[in-house]
Structure formats: C-alpha cells, structure tokens
C-alpha positions as CSV (number, residue, x, y, z in Angstrom):
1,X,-19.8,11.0,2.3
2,X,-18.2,8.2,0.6
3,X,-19.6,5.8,-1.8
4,X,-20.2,2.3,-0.5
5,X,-18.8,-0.4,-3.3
6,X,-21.1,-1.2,-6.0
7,X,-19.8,-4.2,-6.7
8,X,-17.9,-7.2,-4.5
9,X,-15.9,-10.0,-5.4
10,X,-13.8,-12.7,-4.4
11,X,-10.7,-14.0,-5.8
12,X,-8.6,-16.7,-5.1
13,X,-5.7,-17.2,-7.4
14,X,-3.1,-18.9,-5.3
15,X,-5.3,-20.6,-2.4
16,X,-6.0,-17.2,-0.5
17,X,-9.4,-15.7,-0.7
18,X,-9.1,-12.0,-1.6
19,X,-11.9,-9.6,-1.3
20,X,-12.3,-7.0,-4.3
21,X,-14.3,-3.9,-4.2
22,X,-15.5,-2.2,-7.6
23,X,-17.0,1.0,-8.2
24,X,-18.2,3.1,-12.1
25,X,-19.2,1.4,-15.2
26,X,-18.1,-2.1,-15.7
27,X,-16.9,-1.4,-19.4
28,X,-14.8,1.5,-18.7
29,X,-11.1,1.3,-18.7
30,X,-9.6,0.0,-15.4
31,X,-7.9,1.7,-12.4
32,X,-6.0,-0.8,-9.9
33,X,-5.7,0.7,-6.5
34,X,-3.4,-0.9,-4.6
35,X,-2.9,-0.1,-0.8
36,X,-0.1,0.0,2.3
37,X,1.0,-1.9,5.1
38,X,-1.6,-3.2,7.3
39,X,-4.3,-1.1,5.6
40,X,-7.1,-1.7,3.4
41,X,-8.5,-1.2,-0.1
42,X,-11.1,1.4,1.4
43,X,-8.2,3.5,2.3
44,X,-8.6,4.8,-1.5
45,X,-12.5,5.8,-0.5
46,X,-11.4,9.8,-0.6
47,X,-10.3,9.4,-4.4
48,X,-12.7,6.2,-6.0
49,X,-15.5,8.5,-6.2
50,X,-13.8,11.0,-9.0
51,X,-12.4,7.9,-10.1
52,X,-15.2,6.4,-11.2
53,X,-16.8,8.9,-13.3
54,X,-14.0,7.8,-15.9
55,X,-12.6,4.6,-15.0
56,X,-13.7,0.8,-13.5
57,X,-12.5,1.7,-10.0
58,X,-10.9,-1.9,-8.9
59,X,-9.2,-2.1,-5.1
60,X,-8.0,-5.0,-3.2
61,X,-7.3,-5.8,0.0
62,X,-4.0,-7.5,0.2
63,X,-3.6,-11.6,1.5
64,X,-3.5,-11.1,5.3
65,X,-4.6,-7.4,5.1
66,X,-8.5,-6.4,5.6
67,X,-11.2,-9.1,4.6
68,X,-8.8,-10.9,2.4
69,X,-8.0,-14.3,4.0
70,X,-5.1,-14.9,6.0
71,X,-2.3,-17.8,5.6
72,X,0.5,-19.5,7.2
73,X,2.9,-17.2,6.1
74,X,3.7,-13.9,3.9
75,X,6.0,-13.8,1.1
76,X,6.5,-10.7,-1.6
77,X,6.2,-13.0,-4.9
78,X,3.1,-14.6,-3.6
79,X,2.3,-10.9,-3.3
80,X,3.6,-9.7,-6.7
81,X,2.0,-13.0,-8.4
82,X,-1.7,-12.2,-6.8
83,X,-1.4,-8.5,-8.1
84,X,-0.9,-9.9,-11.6
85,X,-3.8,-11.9,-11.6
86,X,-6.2,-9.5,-10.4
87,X,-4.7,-7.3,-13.7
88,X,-5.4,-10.2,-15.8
89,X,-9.1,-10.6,-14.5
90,X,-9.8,-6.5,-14.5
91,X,-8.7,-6.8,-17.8
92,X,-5.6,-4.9,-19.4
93,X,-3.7,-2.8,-20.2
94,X,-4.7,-1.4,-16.5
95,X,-3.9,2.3,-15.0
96,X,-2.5,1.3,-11.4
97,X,-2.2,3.6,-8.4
98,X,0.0,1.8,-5.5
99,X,0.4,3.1,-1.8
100,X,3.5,2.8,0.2
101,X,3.7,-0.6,0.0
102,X,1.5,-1.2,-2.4
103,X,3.2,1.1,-4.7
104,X,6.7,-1.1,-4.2
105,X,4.5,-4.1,-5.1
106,X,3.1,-2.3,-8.3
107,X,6.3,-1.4,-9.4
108,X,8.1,-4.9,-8.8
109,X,4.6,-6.3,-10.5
110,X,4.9,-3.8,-13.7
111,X,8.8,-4.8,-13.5
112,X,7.9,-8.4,-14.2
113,X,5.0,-8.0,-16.6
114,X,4.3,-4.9,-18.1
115,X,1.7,-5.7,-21.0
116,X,-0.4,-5.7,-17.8
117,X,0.2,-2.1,-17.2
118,X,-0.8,1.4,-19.2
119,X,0.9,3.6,-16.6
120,X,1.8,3.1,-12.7
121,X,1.3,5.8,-10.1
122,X,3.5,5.4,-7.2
123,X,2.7,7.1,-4.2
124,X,5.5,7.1,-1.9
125,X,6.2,3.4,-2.4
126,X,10.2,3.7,-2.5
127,X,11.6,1.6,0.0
128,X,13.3,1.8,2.9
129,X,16.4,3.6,3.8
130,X,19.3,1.4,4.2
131,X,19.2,1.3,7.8
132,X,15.2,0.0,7.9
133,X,12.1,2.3,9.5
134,X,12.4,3.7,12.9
135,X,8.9,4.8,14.1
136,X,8.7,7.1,17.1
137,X,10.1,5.4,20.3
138,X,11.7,2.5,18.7
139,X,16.1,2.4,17.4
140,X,17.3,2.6,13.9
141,X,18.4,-0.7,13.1
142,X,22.0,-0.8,13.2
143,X,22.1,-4.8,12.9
144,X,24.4,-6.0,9.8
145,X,22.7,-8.4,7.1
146,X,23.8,-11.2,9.0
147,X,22.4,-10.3,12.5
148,X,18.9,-9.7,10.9
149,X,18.7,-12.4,8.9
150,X,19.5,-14.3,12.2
151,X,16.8,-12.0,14.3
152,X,14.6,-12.7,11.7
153,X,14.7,-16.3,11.2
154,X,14.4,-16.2,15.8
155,X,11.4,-14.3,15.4
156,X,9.7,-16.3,12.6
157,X,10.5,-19.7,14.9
158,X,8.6,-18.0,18.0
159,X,5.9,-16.3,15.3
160,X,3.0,-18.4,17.0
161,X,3.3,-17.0,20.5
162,X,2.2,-14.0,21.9
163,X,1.3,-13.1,18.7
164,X,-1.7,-10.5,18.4
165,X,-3.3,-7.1,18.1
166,X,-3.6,-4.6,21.5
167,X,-7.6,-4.8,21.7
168,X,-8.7,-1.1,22.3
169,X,-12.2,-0.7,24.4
170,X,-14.5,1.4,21.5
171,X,-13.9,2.8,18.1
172,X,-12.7,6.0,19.3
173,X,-9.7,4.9,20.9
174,X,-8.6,3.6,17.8
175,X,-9.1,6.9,16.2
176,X,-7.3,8.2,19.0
177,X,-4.3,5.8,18.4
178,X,-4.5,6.1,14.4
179,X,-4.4,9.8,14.6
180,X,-0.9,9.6,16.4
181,X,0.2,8.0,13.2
182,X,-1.7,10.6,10.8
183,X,-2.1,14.0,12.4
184,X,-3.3,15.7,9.3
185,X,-6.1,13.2,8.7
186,X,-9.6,14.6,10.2
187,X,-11.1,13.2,12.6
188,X,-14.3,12.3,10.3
189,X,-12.1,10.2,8.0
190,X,-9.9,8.3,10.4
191,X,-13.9,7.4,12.3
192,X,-14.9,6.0,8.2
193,X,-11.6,4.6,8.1
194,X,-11.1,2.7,11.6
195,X,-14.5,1.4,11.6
196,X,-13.7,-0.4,8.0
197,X,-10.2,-1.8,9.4
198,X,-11.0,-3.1,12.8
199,X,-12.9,-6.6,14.0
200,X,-15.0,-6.6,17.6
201,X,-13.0,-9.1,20.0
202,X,-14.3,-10.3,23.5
203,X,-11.7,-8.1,24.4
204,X,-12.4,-4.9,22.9
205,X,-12.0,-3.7,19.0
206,X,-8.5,-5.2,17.0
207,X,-7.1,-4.3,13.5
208,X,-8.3,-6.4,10.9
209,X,-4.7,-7.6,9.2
210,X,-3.3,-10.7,10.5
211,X,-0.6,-9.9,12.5
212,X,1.9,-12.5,11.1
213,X,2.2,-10.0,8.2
214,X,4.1,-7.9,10.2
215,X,7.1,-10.6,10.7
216,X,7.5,-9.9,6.8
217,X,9.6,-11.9,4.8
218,X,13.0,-11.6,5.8
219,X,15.9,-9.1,5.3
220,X,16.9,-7.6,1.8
221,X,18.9,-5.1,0.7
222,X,18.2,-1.8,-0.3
223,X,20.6,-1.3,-2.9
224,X,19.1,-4.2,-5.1
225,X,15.7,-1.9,-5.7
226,X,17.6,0.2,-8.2
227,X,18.8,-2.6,-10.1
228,X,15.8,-4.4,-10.7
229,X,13.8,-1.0,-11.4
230,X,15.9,0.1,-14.1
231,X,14.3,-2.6,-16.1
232,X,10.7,-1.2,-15.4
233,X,9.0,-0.4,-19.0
234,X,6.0,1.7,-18.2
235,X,5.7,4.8,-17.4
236,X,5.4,6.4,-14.0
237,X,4.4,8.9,-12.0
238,X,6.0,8.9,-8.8
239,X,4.5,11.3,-5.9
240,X,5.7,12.3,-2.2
241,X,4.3,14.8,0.1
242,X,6.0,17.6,0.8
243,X,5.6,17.3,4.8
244,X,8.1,15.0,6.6
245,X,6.2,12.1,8.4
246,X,6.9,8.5,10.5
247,X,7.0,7.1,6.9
248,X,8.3,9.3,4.1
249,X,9.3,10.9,2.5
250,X,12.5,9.7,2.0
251,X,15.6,11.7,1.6
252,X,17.1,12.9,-1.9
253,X,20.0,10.9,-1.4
254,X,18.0,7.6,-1.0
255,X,14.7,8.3,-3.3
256,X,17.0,10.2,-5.9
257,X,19.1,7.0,-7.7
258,X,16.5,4.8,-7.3
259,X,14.0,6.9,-9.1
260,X,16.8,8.0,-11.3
261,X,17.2,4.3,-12.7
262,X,13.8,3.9,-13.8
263,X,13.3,4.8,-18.0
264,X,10.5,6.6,-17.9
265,X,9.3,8.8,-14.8
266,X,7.8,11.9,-13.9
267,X,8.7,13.3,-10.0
268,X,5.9,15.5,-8.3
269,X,5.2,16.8,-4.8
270,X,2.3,17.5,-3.0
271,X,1.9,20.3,-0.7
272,X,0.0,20.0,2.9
273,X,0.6,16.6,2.8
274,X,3.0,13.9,4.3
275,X,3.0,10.0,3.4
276,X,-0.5,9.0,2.7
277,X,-1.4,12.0,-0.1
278,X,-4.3,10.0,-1.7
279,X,-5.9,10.8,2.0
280,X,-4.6,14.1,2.9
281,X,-4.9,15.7,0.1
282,X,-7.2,13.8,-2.3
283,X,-8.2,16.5,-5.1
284,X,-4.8,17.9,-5.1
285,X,-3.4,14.1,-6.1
286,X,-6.2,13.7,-8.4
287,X,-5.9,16.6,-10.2
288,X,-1.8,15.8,-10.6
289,X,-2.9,12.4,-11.8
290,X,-5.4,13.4,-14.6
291,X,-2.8,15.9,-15.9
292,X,-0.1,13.0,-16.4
293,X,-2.5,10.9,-17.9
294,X,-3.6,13.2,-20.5
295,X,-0.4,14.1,-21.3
C-alpha cells in the first residue's frame, strides 16, 4: 500500500548520523519533507507516492528521532543548521513541506537562509500557545519564565535517570496507545506507521526517538516567533485542520498575528481533519498543495 524507499542515505553534517529516505527520479526538482515531534520521516508515506511522480521526494528523520543517531543533548540551531545542509545536498532552490514541529523548524530554517527555499508548506507548525501544550490528563503550565527555566534546568541535571520509553508487550498495543492520540487515523495506517517507529526491547516494543528529546531545549517565549517570522522571504502556504485535536489547531487569537507578520502567505483549512492533515487527509492536502504551487 505504500512505497518502500528507493533510495537510502546517510548524512552526517554536524557529528550525528541522519538517515535519508528518497523516492521519484533523481533529476527532478526536490521536495523536503520534514516531520514532528517524536515521529519519523515515513510519517509522510500517505503523500510521497503522488509526490514522486513530479518531484525527488527527500524525507529525514530528525537527530534523536527515528534511525537517525542520537546525542548527548538536543538543541533547535543544531536542528535548524542540519535542515540546511540536507537543502544544500538535495540541491536548491527546494519545495519544503514541514510538520508540526518540523514545520516551526522549516520556517526558522527558510528565516535564516532562504536561497535554499522555492516555497515552504507549513502544516500546523505554529508554536505553542503562551501558556505551553496541555495534553489530556496533564495542567496547563501556569509557571512564569523564571520558574521554568529553573524546572527546566532540574530536569536537565536529573536527565540521566529514570529516563526511558514504557515498553508495550506487541505491536498492537502500541496501535492501541497511538490511536488515543489520533482517533481519525485507521487502524491500517497507525499498524504501517507503529511498526516503522518502534524498536523490540527485552522488555516488550519502545518508540524509536531518544527520549532525551523530549527534555527539549529550555524555555522561550512565544511572543518572539512573530518577530523573527516577519523577516521570512519565501512564500508560504500555511495549513490547519479544521477539527480541534490534543495538538492544534491553535486559536485565531494566537495563530492569527503570527501568521499575520509573515510577507508572503496563503492560509487554508482542511476539512475532516485535525493536526496531522498530511495523514488524515492526504489527497485533500495534496490537491491544496499542487494548486498553490501552480499558482
């Protein structure tokens, strides 16, 4: 159901070995994908297939984040730096596509060098509200700047203990698990999906990221990602679904002035689908994106 890579590489611009999957005809032009938190670059499988009859499909899997290596910490340049490199050796100007996450990282990356870019699809990659993520069953985070730099800082001094994935007995339970997180994704994906982001244990089946990534890399504030993307030069498509989720979208009166500083951007919605479109909806993204390229 969906295409294996056709090619595999392995780059290592700053020390950490990152794993590279390509897909279409070497000399087309080239389509970054860039993924989320804690996921992988075969999270894009439901859209590289269409893809590739047009472009060199090119996704990643982030430093600490699927088959990529893993290092002694995590810190957003080192992030932002890699992504620029693996632009340089695709080849630009390059059509980017960024996740969640990923899409932050694009835009930040395209912020700092642009000649790498010929357009930037964000997919729900805004940034937090001001008061952080709450996922079910855990408190807003009512902490001022000080008091989670402080937290922060505890946690990163006690990062090497106790410090792991919960190891699940078979496959299915992480299914099980994942689909509290994504209730519209089928059940057939999230098995093609959890297979390709999970290592066996003695213990029973863990997700693949390194969970050190998840200590991030410290406290910002939210009100500085409008300042630095009103100097973002390419154009971009930015893209929510229209379902509220644990992860987005984001209210008007957050998303709206930092989408309103950028230059140059197009807003759309998806229906039927909450944060992760490129899987919920895959033809209905696709279709969005080949229209505002064409343009």
């Amino acid at each position: 159901m969906y295409a294996p890579p056709e090619r595999s590489h392995t780059l290592a611009p700053l020390g950490v070995a990152l794993q590279i999957h390509e897909w279409g005809d070497p000399d087309a032009a080239p389509v970054v994908l860039v993924h989320g938190f804690l996921d992988h670059a075969r999270g894009f499988d439901p859209i590289v297939a269409r893809l590739a009859r047009d472009y060199r499909v090119i996704a990643y899997d982030a430093r600490g984040h699927g088959n990529s290596g893993w290092t002694d910490g995590y810190a957003w340049p080192l992030d932002v730096a890699e992504l620029h490199a693996i632009l340089r050796w695709a080849g630009p100007p390059c059509l980017v596509i960024g996740h969640s996450r990923g899409g932050a990282l694009a835009t930040d990356a395209a912020t700092n060098r642009p000649e790498l870019f010929r357009r930037l699809v964000n997919i729900d990659g805004f940034g937090p509200p001001p008061e952080g993520f709450a996922p079910p069953g855990f408190p807003v985070d009512d902490r001022t700047p000080a008091e989670r730099m402080g937290g922060w800082l505890d946690q990163r001094r006690k990062s090497h203990q106790n410090l792991g994935w919960r190891a699940y007995p078979t496959l299915d339970d992480v299914v099980v698990r994942r689909q509290k997180q994504n209730p519209r994704l089928g059940v057939e994906w999230l098995k093609h999906f959890v297979a390709l982001g999970v290592r066996e244990t003695e213990e029973g089946f863990v997700w693949q990221a390194d969970p050190l990534v998840t200590r991030g890399f410290g406290p910002f504030r939210s009100n500085w990602i409008a300042r630095q993307w009103k100097h973002l030069k390419v154009p971009m498509l930015a893209v929510i679904g229209e379902e509220q989720d644990t992860w987005g979208p984001l209210p008007e009166s957050v998303i709206g002035p930092r989408l309103d500083a950028i230059p140059d951007v197009t807003r759309a919605s998806i229906p039927k689908s909450g944060h992760f479109v490129h899987m919920e909806e895959p033809d209905a993204f696709l279709d969005l994106v080949e229209s505002w390229v064409e343009r």
